[in-house]
C-alpha positions in Angstrom: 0.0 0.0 0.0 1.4 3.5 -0.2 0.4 5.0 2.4 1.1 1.7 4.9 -3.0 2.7 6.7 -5.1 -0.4 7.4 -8.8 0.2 7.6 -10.8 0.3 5.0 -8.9 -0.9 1.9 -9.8 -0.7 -1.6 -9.0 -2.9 -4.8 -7.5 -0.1 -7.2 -6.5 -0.6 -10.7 -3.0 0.6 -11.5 -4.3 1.2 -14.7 -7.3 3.3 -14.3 -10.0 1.7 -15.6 -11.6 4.7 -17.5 -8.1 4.8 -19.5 -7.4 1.5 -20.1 -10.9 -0.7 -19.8 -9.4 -4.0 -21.3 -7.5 -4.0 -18.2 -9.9 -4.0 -15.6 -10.0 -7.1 -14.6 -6.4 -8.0 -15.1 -5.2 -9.5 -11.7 -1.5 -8.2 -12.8 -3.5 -4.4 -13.0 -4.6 -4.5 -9.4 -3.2 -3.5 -6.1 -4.8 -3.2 -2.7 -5.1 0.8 -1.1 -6.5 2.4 1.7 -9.1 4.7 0.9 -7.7 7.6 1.3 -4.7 7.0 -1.0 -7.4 5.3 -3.9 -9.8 8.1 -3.6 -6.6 10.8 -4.0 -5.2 8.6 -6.9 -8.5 8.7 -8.6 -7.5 7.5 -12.5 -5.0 10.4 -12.9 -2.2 8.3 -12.5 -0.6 5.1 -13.4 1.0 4.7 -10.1 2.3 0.9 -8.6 2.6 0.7 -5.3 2.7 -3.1 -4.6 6.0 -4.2 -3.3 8.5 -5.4 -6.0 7.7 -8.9 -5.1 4.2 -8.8 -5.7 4.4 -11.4 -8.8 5.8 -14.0 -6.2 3.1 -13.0 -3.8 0.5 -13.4 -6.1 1.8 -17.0 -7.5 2.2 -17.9 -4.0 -1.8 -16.8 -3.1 -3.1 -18.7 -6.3 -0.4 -21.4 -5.9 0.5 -21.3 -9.4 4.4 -22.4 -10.1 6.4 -19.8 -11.2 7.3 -20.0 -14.8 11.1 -21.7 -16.0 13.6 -19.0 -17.4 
């Protein structure tokens, strides 16, 4: 989260969905926020705030293997 406040949280696109609507359902296009940091973002920004291991997070909460390089 950005601003690191529990409470109420909000599922936020990184890419707004007004912008980019193809996207909205996207897991890899969401992040969690608090409110007050979702309602400031609005969809003016494409702004990530998920911590840089949020793909290993992710595979780990689906259990999906991560992929072979």
């Amino acid at each position: 989260m950005c601003c690191g406040k529990y409470g109420e949280l909000h599922v936020d696109h990184v890419k707004p969905r007004s912008l980019y609507p193809k996207l909205a359902l996207k897991l890899t296009n969401l992040q969690i926020l608090c409110r007050a940091c979702n309602m400031g973002k609005s969809n003016r920004f494409n702004d990530d705030w998920r911590p840089k291991d949020w793909k290993t997070r992710l595979r780990v909460f689906l259990n999906i293997k991560a992929p072979r390089e």
